[in-house]
KERO-302725 format. One record per residue (C-alpha): x, y, z. Coordinates in steps of 0.02 Angstrom, whole numbers. Last residue first. Layout:
! residues N
+--------+--------+--------+
|     px |     py |     pz |
+--------+--------+--------+
|      X |      Y |      Z |
...
+--------+--------+--------+
***
This chain:
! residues 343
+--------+--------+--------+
|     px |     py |     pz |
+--------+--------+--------+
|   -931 |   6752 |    619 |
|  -1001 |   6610 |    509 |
|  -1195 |   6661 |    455 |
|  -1299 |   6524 |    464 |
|  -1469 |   6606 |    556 |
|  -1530 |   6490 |    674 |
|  -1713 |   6464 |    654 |
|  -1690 |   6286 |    780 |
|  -1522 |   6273 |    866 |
|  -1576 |   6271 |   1055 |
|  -1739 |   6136 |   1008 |
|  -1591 |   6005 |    966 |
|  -1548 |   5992 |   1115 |
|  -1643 |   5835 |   1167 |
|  -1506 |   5714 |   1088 |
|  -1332 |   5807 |   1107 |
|  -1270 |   6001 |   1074 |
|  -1277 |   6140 |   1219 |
|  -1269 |   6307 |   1169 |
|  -1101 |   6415 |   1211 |
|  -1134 |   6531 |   1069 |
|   -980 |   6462 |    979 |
|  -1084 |   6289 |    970 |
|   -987 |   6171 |   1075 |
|   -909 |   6007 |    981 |
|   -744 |   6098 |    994 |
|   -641 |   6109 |    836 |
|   -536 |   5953 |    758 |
|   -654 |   5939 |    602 |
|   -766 |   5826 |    641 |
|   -807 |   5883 |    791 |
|   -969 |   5972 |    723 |
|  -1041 |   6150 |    757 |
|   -967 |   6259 |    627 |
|   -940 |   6144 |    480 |
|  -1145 |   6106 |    514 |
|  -1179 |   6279 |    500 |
|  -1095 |   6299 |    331 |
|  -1200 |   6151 |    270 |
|  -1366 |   6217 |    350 |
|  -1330 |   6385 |    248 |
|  -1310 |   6245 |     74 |
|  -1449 |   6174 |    119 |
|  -1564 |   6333 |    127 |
|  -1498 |   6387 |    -50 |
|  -1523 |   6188 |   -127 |
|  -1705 |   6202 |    -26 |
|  -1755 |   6377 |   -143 |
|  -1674 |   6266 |   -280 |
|  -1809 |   6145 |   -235 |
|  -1954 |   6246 |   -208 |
|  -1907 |   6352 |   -402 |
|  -1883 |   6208 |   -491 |
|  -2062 |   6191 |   -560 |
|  -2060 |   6380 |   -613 |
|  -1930 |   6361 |   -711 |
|  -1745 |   6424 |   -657 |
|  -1695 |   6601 |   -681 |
|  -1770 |   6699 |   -536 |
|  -1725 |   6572 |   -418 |
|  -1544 |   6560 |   -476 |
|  -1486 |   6703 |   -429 |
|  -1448 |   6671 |   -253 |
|  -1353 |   6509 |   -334 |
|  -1253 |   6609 |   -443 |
|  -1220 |   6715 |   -295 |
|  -1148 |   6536 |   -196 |
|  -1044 |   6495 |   -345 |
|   -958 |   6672 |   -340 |
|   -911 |   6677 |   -171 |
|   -838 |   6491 |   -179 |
|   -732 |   6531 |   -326 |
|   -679 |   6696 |   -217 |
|   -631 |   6554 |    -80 |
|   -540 |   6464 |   -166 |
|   -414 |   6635 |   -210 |
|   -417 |   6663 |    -37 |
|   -368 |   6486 |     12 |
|   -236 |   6485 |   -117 |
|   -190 |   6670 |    -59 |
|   -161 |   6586 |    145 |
|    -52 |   6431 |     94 |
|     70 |   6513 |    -18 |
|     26 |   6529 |   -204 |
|    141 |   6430 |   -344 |
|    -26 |   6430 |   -458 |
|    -39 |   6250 |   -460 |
|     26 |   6196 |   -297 |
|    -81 |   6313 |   -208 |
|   -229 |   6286 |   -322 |
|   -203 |   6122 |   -278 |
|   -203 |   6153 |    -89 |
|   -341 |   6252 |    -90 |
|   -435 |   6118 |   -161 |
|   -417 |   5971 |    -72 |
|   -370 |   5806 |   -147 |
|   -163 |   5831 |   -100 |
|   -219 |   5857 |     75 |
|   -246 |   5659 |     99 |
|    -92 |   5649 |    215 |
|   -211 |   5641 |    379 |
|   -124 |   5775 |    459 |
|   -124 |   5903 |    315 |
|   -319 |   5818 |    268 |
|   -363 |   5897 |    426 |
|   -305 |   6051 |    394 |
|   -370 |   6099 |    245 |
|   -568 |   6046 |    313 |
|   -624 |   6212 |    315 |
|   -571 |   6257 |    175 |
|   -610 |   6103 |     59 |
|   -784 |   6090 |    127 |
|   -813 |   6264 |     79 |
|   -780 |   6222 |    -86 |
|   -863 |   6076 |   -104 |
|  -1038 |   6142 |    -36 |
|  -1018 |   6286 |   -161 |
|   -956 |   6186 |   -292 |
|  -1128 |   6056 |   -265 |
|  -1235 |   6221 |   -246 |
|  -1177 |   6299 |   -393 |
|  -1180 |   6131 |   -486 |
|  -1371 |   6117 |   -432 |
|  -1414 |   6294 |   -506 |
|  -1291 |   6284 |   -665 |
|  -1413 |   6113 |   -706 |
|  -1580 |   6214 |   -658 |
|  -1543 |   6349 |   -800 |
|  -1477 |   6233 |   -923 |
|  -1652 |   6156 |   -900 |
|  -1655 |   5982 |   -943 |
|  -1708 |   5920 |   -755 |
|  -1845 |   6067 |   -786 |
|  -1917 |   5948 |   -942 |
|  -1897 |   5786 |   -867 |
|  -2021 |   5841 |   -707 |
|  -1921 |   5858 |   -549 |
|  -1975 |   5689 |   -419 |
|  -2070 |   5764 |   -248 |
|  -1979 |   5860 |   -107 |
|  -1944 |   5693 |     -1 |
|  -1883 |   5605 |   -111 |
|  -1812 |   5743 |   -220 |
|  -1674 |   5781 |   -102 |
|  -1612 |   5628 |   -138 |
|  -1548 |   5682 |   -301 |
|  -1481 |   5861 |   -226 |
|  -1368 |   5745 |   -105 |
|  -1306 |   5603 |   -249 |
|  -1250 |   5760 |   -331 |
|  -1173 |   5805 |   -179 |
|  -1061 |   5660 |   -165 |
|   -882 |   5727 |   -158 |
|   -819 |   5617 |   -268 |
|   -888 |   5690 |   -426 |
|   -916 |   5866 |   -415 |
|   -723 |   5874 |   -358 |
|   -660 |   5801 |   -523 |
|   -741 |   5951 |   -612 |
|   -658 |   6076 |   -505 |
|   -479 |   5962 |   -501 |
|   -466 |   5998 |   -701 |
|   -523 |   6172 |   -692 |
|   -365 |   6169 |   -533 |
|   -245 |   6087 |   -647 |
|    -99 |   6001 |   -548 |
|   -188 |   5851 |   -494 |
|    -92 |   5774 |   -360 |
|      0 |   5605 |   -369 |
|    -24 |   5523 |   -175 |
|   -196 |   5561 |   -186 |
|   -231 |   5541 |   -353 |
|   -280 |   5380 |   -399 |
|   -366 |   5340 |   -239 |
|   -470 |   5513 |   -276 |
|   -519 |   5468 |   -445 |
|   -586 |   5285 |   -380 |
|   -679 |   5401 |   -246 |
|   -747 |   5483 |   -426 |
|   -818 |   5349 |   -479 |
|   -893 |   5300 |   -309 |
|   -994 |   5483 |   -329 |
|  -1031 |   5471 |   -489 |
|  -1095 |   5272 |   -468 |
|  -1218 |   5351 |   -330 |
|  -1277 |   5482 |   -447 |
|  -1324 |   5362 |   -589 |
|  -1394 |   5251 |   -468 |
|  -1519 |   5396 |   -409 |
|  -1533 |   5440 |   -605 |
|  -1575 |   5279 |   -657 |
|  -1700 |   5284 |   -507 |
|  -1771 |   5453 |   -553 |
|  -1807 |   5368 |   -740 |
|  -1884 |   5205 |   -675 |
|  -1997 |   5315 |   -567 |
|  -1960 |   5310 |   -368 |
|  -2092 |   5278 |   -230 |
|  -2019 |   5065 |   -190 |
|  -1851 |   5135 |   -242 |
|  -1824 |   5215 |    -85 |
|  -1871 |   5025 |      4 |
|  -1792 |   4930 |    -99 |
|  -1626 |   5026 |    -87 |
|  -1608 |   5046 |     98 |
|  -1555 |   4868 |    202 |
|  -1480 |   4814 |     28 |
|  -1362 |   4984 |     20 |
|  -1339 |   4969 |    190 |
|  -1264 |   4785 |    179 |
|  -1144 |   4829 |     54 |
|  -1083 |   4966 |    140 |
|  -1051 |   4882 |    312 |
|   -969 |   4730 |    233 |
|  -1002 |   4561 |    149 |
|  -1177 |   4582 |     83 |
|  -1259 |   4409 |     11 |
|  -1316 |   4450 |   -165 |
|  -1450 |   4285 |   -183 |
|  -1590 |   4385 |    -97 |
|  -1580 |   4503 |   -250 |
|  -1714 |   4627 |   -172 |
|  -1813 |   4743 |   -323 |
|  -1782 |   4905 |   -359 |
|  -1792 |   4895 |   -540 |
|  -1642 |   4965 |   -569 |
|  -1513 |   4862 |   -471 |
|  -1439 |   4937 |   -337 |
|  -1354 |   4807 |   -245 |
|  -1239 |   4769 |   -385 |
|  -1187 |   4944 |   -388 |
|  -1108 |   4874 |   -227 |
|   -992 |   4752 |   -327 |
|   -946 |   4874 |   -477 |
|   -862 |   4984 |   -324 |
|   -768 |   4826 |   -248 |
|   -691 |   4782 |   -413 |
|   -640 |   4969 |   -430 |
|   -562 |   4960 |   -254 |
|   -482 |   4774 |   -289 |
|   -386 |   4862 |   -435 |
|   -337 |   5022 |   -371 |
|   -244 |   4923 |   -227 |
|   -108 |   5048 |   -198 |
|    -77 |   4928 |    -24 |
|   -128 |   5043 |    109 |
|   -216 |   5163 |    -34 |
|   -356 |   5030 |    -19 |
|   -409 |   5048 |    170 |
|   -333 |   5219 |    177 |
|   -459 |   5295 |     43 |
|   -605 |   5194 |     48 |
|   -644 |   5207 |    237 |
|   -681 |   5409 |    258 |
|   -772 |   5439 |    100 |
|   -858 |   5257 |     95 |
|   -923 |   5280 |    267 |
|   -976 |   5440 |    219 |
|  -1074 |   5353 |     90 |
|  -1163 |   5255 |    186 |
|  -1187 |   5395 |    332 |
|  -1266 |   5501 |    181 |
|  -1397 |   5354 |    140 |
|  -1446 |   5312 |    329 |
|  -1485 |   5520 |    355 |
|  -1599 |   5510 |    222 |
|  -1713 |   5363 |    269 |
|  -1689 |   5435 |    441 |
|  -1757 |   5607 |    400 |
|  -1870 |   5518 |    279 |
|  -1961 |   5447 |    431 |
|  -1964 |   5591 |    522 |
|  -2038 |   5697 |    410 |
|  -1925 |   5804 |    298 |
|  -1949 |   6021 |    318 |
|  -1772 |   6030 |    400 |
|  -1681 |   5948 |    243 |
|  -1494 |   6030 |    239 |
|  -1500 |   6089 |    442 |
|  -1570 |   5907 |    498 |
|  -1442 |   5807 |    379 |
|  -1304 |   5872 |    454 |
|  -1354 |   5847 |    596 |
|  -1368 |   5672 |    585 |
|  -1178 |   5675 |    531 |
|  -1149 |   5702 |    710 |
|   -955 |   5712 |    683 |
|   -926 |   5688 |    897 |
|  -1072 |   5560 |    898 |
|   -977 |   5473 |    745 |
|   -805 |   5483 |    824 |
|   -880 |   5428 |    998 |
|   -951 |   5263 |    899 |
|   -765 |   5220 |    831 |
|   -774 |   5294 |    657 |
|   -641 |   5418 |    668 |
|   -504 |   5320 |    700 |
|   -445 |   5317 |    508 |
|   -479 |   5167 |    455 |
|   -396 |   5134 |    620 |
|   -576 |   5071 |    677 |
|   -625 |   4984 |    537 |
|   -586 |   4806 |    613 |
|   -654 |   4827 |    776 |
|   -849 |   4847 |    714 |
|   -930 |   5039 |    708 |
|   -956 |   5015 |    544 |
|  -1071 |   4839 |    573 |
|  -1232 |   4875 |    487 |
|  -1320 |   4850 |    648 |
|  -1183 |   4996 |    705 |
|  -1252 |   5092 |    584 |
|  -1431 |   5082 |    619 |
|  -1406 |   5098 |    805 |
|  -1320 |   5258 |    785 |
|  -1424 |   5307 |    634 |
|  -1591 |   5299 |    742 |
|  -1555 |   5396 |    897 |
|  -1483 |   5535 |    804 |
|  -1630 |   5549 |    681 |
|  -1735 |   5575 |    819 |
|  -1646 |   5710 |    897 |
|  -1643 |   5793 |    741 |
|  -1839 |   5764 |    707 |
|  -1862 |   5962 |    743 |
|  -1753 |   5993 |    565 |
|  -1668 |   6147 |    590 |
|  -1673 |   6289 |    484 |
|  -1528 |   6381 |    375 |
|  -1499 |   6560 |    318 |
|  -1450 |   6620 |    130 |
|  -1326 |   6777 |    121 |
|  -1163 |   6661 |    180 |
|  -1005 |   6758 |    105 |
|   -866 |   6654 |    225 |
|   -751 |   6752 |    339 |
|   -594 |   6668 |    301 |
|   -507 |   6543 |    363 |
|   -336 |   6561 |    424 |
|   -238 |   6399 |    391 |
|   -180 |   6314 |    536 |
|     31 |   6315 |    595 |
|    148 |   6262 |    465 |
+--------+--------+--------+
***
């Protein structure tokens, strides 16, 4: 079928590099591979998470362009959470759609909720048995140790979404959704972001009760989480097409739903992207004044976010920024108060 044009994405917010990049780098690489992802047995899960996969998807990065005002520590602490759960992402899918195993997949999600309990507290009796289990005891304690009861019921809260909706993903990948409002509200489940805009607040400071009720700040985060989503599903269309996990993306349900071809589905997605990322320039004048730094770091995330999908291997383009910049630790310095703007 040839790739799917992309289009040239509506991008009015720019994004700023972290300076601890380089930093962060160095640490998740030995952190994860102390958790034991990089070991044999996950490497055809798909191969992307041999130890060259990771440096070519530099998730670190990632994390650098959506928090770049986080020390270094919380850079890390940050960086370890999102690699966790990318793990999941990639791992969860082929491991248990091998043998349509929804049962032993929901078993296994109620099992690493059991590392989270809410008081924060170890549970040296809970022996970890893989990668994810043993980074969500290596990092819980310690995030929890600054967290309120209520932010930590919502931290859990936010992790259970996002393996929740994973579950939703296993049960649909080889069965499509055919509803694209249906697939919309599906999508701010598994793909994590929730979880993201959560975390956000450890470093940022925990949102008062009253602004977390805010109709206002709730259509805020969504817009960034769709807007993040969104993206993520066009850019990443043809990757799923080889990796026969397309049917969870949403250009090509809104292909399938609306009988489009290939290139008005991603059109069409990409006007619902337009849309949620001008409700989220908005939202600054709308949300209270207590939200106002942290929506203000939802619109600089979300620029970091597009940059990311430019510069990463991830998905199947060169790892060379289109400038010709070099990338790898002590580079970081060449991306810093880049503006996000795809050509």
């Amino acid at each position: 079928m040839g790739s799917l044009p992309q289009p040239r994405f509506h991008m009015p917010f720019e994004s700023r590099l972290n300076p601890h990049a380089d930093q962060a780098r160095a640490h998740v690489r030995e952190w994860a591979r102390q958790m034991g992802m990089f070991d044999e047995e996950y490497l055809e899960w798909p191969r992307r998470w041999s130890e060259e996969k990771f440096d070519q998807a530099d998730f670190p990065l990632f994390i650098a362009l959506t928090h770049p005002d986080a020390d270094a520590r919380e850079l890390e602490l940050t960086t370890d959470w999102h690699v966790a759960l990318w793990f999941v992402d990639d791992l969860f899918l082929p491991l248990y759609r091998r043998d349509h195993d929804q049962e032993s997949a929901a078993a296994q999600v109620d099992r690493l909720m059991l590392f989270l309990p809410l008081d924060g507290l170890p549970r040296p009796m809970l022996i970890p048995e893989n990668p994810v289990e043993r980074a969500f005891a290596d990092l819980w304690t310690g995030t929890a140790a600054t967290m309120s009861p209520l932010w930590r019921d919502r931290f859990i809260g936010s992790v259970r979404r996002f393996l929740d909706g994973v579950l939703w993903e296993l049960d649909h990948v080889d069965h499509a959704v055919a509803d694209l409002i249906a697939y919309l509200g599906a999508r701010r489940d598994f793909g994590g972001l929730q979880f993201t805009a959560v975390l956000m607040e450890h470093s940022m400071g925990e949102l008062r009760p009253d602004v977390l009720r805010r109709r206002e700040f709730g259509t805020a985060v969504d817009a960034f989480v769709d807007a993040v989503s969104l993206h993520n599903d066009i850019v990443s269309y043809d990757r799923e097409v080889d990796e026969g996990t397309v049917g969870n993306n949403g250009v090509e349900v809104a292909r399938t739903a609306l009988g489009l071809n290939r290139r008005d589905a991603s059109a069409l997605v990409d006007a619902l992207l337009t849309a949620r990322v001008d409700t989220l320039a908005e939202a600054p004048a709308a949300v209270p004044p207590g939200a106002v730094r942290f929506v203000t770091s939802l619109r600089e995330a979300l620029a970091g976010s597009y940059r990311w999908h430019e510069l990463t291997g991830r998905f199947g383009r060169p790892t060379a920024d289109p400038l010709g910049k070099p990338r790898g630790l002590g580079t970081s310095a060449a991306y810093a108060f880049q503006g996000s703007s795809p050509a």
